[in-house]
MARDOKE-803908 format. One record per residue: residue number from 0; residue in one letter; x, y, z of N, C-alpha, C, O, CB in turn. Coordinates in steps of 0.1 Angstrom, whole numbers, plus 5000, padded with zeros to 4 digits. Glycine has a CB too. Layout:
// MARDOKE-803908
[node NUM, A, [X, Y, Z], [X, Y, Z], [X, Y, Z], [X, Y, Z], [X, Y, Z]]
...
***
This chain:
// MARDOKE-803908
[node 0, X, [4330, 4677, 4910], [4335, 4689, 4904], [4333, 4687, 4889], [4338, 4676, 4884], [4349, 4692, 4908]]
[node 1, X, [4328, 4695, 4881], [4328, 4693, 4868], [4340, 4697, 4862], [4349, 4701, 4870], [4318, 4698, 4861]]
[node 2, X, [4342, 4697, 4848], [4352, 4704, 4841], [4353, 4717, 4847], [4359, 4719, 4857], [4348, 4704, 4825]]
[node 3, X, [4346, 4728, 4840], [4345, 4738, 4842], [4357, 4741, 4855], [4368, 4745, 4855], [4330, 4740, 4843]]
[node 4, X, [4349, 4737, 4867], [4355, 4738, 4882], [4370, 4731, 4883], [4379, 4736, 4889], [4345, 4729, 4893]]
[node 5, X, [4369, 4723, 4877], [4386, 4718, 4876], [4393, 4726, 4869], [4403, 4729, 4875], [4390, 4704, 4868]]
[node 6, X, [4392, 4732, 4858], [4399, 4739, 4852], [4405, 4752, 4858], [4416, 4755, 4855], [4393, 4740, 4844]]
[node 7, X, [4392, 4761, 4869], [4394, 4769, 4870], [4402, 4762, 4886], [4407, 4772, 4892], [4383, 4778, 4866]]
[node 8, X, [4403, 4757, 4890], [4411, 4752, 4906], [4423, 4750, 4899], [4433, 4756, 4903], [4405, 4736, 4916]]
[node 9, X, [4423, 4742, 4888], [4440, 4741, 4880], [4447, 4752, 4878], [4459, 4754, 4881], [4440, 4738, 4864]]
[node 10, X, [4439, 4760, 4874], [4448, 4774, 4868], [4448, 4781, 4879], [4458, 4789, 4879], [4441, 4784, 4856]]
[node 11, X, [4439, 4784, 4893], [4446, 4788, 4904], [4455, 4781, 4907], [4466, 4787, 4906], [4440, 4788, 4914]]
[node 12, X, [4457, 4769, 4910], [4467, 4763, 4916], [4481, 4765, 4908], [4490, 4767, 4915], [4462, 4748, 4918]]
[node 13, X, [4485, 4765, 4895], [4492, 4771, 4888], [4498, 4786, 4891], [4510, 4789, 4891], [4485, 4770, 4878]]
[node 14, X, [4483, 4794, 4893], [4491, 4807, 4894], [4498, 4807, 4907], [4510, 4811, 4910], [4482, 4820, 4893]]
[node 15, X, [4488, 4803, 4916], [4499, 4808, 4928], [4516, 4798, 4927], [4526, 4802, 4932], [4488, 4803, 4948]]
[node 16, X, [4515, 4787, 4922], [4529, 4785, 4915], [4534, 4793, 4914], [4542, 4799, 4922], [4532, 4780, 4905]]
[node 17, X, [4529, 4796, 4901], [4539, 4809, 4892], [4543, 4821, 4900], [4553, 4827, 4897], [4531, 4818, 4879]]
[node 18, X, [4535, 4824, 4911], [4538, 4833, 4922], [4548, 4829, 4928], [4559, 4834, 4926], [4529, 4834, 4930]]
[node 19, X, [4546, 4820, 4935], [4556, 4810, 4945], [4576, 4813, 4939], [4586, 4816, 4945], [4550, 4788, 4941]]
[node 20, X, [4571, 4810, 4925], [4586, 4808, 4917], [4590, 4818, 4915], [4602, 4819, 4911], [4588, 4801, 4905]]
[node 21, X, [4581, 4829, 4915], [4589, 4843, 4909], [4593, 4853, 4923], [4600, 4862, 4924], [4578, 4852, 4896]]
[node 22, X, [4584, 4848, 4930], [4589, 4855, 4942], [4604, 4844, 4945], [4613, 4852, 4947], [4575, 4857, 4957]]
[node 23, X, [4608, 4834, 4946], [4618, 4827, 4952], [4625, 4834, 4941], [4634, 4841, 4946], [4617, 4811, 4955]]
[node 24, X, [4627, 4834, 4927], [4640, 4838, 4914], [4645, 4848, 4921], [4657, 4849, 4923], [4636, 4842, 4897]]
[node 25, X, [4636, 4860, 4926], [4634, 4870, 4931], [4639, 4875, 4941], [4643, 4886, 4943], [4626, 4872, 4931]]
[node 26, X, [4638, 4865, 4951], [4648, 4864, 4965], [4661, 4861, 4964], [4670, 4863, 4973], [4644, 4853, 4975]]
[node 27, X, [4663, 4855, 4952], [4672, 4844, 4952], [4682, 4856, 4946], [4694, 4858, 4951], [4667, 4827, 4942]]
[node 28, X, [4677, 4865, 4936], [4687, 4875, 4932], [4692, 4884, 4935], [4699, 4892, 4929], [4685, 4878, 4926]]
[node 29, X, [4687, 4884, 4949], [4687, 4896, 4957], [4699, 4890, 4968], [4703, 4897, 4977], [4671, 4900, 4964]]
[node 30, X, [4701, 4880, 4966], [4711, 4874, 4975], [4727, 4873, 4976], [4736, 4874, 4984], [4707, 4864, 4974]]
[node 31, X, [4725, 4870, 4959], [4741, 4872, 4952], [4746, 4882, 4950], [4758, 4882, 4952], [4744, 4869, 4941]]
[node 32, X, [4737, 4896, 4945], [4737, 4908, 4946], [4746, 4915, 4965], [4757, 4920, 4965], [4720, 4910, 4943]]
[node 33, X, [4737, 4913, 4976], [4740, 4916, 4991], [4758, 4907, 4990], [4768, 4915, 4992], [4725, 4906, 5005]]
[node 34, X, [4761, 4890, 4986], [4774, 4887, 4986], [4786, 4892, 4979], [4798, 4892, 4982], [4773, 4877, 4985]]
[node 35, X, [4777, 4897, 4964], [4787, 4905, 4961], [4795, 4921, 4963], [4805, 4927, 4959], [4785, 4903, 4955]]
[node 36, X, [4780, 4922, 4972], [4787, 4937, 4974], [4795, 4936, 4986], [4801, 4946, 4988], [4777, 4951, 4977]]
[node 37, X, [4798, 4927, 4996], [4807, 4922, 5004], [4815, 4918, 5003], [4824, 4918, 5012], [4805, 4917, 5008]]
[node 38, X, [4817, 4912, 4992], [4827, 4904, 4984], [4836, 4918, 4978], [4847, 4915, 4976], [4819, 4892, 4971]]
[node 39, X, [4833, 4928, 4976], [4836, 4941, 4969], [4846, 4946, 4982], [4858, 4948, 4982], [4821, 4951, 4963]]
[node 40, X, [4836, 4948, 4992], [4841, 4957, 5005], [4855, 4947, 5011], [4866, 4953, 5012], [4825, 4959, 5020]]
[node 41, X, [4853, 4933, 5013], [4862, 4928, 5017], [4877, 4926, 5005], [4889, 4922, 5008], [4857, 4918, 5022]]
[node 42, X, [4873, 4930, 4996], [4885, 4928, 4985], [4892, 4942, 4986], [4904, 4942, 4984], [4878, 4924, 4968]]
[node 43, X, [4883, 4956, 4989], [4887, 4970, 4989], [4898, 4971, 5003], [4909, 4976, 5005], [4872, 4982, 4989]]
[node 44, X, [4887, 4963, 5012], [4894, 4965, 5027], [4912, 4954, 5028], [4922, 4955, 5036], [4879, 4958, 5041]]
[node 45, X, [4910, 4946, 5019], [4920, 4935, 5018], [4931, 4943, 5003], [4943, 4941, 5003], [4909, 4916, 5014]]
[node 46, X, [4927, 4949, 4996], [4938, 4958, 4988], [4948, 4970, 4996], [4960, 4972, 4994], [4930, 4966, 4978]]
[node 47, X, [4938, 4976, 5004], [4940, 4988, 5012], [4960, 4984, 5019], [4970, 4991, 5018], [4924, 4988, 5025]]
[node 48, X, [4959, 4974, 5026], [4972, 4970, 5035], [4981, 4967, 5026], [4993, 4969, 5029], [4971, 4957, 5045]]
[node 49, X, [4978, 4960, 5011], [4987, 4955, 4999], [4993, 4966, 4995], [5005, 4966, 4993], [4980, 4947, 4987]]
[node 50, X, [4984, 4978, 4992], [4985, 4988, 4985], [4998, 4997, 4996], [5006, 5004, 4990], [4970, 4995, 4982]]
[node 51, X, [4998, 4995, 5008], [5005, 5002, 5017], [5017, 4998, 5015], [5027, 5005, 5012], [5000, 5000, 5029]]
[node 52, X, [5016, 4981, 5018], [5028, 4968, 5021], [5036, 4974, 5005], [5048, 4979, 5004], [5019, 4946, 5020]]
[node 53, X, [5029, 4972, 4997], [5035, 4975, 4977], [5045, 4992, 4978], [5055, 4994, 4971], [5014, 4980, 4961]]
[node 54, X, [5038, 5001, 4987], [5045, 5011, 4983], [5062, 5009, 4992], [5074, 5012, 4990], [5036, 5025, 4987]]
[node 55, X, [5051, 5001, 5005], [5068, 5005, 5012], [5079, 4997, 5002], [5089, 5002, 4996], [5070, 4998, 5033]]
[node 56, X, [5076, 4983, 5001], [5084, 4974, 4994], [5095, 4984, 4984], [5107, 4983, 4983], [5074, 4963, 4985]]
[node 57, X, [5083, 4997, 4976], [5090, 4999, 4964], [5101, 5011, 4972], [5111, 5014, 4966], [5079, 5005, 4950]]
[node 58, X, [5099, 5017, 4983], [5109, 5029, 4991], [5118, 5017, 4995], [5130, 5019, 4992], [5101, 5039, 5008]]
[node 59, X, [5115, 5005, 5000], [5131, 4996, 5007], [5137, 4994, 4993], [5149, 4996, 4993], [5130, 4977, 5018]]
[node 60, X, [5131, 4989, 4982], [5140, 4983, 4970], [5148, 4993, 4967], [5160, 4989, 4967], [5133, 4979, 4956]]
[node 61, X, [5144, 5007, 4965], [5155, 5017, 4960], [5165, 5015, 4971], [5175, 5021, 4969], [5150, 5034, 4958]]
[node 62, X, [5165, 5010, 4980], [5176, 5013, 4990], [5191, 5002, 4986], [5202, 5001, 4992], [5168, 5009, 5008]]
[node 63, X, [5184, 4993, 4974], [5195, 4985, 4974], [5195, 4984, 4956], [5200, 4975, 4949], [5192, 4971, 4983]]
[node 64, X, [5189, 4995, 4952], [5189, 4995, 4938], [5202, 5001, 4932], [5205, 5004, 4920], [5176, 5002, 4934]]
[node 65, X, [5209, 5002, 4942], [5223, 5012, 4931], [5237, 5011, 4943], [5235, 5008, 4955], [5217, 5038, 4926]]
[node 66, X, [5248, 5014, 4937], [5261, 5014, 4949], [5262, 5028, 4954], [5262, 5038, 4947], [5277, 5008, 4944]]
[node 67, X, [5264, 5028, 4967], [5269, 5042, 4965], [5282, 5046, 4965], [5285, 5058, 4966], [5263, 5049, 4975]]
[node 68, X, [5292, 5038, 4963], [5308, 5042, 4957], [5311, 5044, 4945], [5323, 5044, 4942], [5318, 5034, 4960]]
[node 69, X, [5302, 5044, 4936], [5302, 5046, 4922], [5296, 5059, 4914], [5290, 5066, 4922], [5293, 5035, 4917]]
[node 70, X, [5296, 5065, 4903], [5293, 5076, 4898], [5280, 5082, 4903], [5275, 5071, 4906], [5292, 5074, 4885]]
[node 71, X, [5275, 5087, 4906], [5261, 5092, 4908], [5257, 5087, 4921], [5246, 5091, 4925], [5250, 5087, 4897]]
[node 72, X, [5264, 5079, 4931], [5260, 5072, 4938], [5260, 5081, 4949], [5263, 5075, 4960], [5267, 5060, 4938]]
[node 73, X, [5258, 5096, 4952], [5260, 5105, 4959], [5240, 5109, 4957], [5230, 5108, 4965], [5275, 5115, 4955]]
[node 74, X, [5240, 5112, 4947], [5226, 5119, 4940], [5214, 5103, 4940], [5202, 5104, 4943], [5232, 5128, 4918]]
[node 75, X, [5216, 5097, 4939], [5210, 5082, 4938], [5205, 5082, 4953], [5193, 5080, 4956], [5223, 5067, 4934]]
[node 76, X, [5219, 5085, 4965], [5213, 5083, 4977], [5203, 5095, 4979], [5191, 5091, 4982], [5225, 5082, 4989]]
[node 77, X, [5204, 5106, 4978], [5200, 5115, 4981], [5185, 5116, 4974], [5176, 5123, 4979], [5209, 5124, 4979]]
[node 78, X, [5182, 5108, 4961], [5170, 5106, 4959], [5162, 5098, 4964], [5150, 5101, 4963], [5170, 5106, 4950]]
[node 79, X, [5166, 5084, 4972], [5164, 5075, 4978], [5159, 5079, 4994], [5152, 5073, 5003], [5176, 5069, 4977]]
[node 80, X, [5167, 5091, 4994], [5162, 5094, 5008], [5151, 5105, 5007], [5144, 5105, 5018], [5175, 5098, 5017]]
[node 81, X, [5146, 5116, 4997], [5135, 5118, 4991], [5124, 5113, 4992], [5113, 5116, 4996], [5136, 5118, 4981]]
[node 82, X, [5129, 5100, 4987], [5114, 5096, 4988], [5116, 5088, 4998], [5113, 5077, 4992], [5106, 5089, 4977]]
[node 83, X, [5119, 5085, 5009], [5121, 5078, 5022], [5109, 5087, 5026], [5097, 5084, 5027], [5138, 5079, 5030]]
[node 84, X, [5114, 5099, 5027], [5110, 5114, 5034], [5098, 5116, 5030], [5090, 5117, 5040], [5119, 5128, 5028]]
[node 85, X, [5090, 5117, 5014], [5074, 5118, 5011], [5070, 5108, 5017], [5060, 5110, 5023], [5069, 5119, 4997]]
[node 86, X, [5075, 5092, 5016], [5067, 5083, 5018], [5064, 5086, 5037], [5052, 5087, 5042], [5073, 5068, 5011]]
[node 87, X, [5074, 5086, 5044], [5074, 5086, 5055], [5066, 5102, 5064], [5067, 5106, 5076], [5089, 5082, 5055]]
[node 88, X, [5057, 5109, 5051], [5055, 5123, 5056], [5040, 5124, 5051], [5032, 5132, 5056], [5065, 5135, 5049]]
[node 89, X, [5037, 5116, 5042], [5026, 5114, 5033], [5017, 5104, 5029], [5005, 5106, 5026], [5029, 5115, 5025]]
[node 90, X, [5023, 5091, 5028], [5018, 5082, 5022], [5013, 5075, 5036], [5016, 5081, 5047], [5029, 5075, 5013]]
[node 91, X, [5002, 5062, 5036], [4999, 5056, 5049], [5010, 5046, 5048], [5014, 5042, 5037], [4983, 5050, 5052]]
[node 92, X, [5014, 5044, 5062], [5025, 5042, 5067], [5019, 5025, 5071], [5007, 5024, 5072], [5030, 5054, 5080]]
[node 93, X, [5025, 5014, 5073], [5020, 5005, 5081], [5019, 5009, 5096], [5020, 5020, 5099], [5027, 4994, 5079]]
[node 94, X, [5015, 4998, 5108], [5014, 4999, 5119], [5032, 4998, 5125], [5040, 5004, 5132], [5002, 4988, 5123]]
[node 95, X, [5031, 4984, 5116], [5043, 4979, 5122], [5053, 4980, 5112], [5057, 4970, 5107], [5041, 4965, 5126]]
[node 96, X, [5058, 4997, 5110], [5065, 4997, 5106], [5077, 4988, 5104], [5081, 4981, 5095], [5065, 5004, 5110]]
[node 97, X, [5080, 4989, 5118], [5095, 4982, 5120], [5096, 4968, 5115], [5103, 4964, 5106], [5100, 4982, 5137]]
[node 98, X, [5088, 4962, 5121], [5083, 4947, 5115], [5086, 4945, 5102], [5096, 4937, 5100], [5069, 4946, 5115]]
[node 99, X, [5077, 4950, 5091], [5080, 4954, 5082], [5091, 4955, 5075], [5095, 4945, 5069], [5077, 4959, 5083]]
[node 100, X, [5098, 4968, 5075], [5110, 4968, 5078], [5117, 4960, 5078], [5125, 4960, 5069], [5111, 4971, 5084]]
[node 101, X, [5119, 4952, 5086], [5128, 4938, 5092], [5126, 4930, 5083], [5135, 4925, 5077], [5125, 4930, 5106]]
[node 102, X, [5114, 4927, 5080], [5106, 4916, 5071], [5116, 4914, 5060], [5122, 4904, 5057], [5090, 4920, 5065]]
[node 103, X, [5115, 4925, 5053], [5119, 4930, 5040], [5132, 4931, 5037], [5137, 4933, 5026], [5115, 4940, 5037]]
[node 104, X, [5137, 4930, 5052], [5155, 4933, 5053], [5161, 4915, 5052], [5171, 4911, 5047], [5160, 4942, 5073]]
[node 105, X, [5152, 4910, 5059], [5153, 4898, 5062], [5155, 4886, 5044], [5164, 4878, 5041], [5139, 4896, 5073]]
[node 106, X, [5144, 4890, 5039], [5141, 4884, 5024], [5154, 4889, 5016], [5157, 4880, 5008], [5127, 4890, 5017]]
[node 107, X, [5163, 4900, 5015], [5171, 4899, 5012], [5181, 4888, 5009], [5182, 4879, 5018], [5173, 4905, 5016]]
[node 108, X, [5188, 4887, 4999], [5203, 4879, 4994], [5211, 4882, 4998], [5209, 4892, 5006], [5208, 4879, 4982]]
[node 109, X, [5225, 4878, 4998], [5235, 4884, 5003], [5241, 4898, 4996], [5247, 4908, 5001], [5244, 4874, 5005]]
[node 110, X, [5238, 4893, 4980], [5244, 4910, 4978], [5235, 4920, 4983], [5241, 4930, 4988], [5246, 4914, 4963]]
[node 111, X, [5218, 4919, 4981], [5213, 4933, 4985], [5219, 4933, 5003], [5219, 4944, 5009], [5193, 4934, 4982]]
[node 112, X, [5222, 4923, 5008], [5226, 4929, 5022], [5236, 4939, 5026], [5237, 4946, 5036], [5229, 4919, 5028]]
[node 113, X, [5247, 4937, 5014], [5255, 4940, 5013], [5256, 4957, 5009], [5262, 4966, 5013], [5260, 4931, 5008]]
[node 114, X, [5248, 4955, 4998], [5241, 4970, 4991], [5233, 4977, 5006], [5230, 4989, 5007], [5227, 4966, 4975]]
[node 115, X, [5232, 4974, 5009], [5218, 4979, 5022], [5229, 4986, 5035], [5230, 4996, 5043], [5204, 4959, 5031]]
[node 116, X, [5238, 4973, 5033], [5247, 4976, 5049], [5258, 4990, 5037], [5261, 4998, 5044], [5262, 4955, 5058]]
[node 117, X, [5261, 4992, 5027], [5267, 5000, 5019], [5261, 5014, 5020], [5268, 5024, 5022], [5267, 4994, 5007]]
[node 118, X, [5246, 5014, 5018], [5239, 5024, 5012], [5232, 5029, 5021], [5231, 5041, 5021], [5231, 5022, 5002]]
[node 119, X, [5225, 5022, 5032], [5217, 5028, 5044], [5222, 5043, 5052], [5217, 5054, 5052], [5217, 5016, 5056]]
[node 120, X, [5238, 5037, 5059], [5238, 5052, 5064], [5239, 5061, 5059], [5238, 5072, 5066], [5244, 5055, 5071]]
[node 121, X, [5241, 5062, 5043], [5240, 5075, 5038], [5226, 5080, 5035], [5223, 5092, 5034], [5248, 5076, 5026]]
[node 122, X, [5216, 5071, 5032], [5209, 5074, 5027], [5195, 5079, 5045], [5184, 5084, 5046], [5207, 5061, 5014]]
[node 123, X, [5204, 5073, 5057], [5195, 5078, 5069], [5195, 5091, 5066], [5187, 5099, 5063], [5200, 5076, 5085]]
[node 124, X, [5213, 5089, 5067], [5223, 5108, 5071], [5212, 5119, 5065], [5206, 5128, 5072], [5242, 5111, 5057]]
[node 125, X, [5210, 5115, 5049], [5204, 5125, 5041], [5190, 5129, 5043], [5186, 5141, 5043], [5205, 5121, 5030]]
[node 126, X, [5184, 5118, 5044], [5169, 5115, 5051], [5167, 5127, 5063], [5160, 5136, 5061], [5168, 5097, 5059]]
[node 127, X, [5174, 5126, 5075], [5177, 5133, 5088], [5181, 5150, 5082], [5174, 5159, 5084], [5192, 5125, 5097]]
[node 128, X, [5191, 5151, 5074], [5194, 5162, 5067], [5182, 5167, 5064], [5178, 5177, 5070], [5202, 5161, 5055]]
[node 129, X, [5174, 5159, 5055], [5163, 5172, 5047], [5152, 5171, 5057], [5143, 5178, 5054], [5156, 5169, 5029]]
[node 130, X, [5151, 5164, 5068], [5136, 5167, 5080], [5140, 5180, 5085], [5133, 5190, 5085], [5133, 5156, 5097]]
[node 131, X, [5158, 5179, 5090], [5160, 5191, 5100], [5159, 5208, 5089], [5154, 5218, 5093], [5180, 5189, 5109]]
[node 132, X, [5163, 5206, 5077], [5163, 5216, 5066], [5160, 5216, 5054], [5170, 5218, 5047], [5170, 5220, 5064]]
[node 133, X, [5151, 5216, 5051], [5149, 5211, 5037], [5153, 5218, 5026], [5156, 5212, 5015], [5138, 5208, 5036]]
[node 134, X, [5151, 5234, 5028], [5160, 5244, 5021], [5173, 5242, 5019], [5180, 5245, 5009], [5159, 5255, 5026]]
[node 135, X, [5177, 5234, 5032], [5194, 5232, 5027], [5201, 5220, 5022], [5212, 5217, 5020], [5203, 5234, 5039]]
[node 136, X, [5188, 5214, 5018], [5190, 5203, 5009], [5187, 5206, 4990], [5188, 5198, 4981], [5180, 5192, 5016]]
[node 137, X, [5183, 5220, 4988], [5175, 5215, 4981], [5183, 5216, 4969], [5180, 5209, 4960], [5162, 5221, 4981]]
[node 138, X, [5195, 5223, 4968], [5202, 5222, 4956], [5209, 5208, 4955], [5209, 5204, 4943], [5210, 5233, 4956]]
[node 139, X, [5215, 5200, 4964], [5216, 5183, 4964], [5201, 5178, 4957], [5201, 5169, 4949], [5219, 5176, 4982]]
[node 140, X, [5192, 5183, 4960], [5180, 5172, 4958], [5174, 5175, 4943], [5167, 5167, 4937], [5166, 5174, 4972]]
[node 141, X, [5176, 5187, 4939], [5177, 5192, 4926], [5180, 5185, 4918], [5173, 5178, 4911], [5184, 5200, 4924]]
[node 142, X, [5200, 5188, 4918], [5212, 5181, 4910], [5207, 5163, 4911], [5215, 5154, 4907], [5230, 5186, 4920]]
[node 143, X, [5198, 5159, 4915], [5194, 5145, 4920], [5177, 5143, 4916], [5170, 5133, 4921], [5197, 5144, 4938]]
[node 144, X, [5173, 5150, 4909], [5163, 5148, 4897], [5147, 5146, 4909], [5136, 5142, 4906], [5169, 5129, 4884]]
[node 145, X, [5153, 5152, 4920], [5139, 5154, 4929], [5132, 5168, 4924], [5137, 5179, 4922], [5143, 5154, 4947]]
[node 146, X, [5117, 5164, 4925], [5107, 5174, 4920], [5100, 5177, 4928], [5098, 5189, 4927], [5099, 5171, 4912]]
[node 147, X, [5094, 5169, 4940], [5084, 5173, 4945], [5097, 5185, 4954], [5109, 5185, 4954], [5073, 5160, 4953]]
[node 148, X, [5082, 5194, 4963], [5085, 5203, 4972], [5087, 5197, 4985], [5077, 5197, 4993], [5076, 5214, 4972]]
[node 149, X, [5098, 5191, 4989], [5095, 5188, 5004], [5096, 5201, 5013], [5091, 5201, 5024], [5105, 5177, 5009]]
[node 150, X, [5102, 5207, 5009], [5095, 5218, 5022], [5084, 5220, 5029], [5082, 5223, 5041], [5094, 5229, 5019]]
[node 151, X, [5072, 5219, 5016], [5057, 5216, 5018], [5051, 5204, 5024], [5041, 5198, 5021], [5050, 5217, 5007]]
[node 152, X, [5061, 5202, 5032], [5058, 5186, 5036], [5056, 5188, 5052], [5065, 5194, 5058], [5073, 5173, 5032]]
[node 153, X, [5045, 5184, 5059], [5046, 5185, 5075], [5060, 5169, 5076], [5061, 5156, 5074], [5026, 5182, 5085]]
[node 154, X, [5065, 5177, 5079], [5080, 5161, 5087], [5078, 5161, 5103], [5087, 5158, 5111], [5104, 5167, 5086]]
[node 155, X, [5070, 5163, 5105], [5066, 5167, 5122], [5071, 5149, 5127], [5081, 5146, 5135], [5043, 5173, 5125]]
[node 156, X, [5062, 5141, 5123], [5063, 5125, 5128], [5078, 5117, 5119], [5082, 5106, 5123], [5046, 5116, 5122]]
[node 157, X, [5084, 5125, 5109], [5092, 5116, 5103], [5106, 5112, 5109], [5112, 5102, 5108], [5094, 5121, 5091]]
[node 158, X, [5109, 5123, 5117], [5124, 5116, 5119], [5120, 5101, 5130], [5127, 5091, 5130], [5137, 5131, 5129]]
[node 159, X, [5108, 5103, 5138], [5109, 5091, 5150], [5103, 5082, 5138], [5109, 5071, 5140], [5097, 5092, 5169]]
[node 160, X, [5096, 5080, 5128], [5097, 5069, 5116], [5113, 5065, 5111], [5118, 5055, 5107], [5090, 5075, 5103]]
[node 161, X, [5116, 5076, 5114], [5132, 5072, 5105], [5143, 5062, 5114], [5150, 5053, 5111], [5142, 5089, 5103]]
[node 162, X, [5139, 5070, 5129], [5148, 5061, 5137], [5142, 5046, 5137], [5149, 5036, 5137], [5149, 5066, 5153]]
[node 163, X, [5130, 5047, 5138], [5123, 5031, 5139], [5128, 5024, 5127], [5132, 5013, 5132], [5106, 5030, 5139]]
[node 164, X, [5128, 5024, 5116], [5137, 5021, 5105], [5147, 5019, 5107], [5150, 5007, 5107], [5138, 5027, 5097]]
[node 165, X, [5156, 5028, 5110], [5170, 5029, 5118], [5176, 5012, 5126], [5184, 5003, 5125], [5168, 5042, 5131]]
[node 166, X, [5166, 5017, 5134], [5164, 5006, 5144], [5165, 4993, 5137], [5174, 4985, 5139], [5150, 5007, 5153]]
[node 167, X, [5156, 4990, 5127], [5151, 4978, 5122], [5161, 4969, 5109], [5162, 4958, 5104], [5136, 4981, 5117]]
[node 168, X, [5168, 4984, 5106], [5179, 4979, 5095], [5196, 4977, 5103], [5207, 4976, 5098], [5180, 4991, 5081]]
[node 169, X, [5192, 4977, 5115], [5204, 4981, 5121], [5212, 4982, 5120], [5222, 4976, 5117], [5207, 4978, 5125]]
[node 170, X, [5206, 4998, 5123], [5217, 5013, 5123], [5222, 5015, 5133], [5230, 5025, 5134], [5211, 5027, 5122]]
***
């Protein structure tokens, strides 16, 4: 082979290299790309139950956030049970409610136990009150700094949520 011929077998052999490497950079980017959009879906699908688990947490905390033998402690329950009522009419619910429920009853201290065994049955009572009427709640739920319209609320499924709760805080 002379020069000439070497040169030009070099610089093939080169290109199809340069081929070789840019198709692999090329594969290769297309890869991390596909894991991260998986990585996206499983992080959306893995928020989704947090986002659920976070709301209920924040409906049980009000349940031990205030006394109810104390000033306001009439209007406190009654807002408590408000939003018992949207979350339990509106919001996605877990599976295992009750579970749940228990879970969260369970992590308690002794004072919120004590706040919970204090505050629950009023705050069922009221809960049950505004499924069966909600009009005849509404000047209590008023004087108690509630806004939304629960009238406009289907409660169709809430009271058998309510008893399962019931159940789980043992009512």
């Amino acid at each position: 082979m002379n020069g000439k011929n070497k040169a030009r077998a070099g610089g093939r052999g080169r290109r199809i290299l340069l081929w070789a490497l840019a198709l692999a950079v090329l594969l290769a980017g297309c890869a991390p790309a596909a894991a991260a959009g998986e990585s996206a879906a499983t992080a959306e699908s893995a928020a989704a139950p947090a986002a659920v688990q976070s709301r209920l947490t924040a409906v049980l905390d009000a349940f031990v956030a205030y006394e109810a033998d104390t000033a306001g402690g009439s209007l406190k329950t009654a807002a408590a049970a408000a939003d018992l009522v949207f979350y339990l009419s509106g919001d996605p619910v877990p599976d295992d409610l009750y579970g749940q429920t228990r879970a969260w009853q369970q992590g308690l201290d002794a004072g919120g136990q004590a706040l919970l065994e204090a505050n629950w049955p009023g705050i069922y009572a009221c809960a049950r009150d505004i499924c069966a009427d909600p009009a005849a709640q509404q000047g209590l739920l008023d004087d108690a700094g509630v806004t939304g319209d629960l009238a406009a609320l289907d409660l169709d499924g809430v009271p058998a949520r309510l008893d399962a709760m019931n159940e789980a805080l043992g009512g």
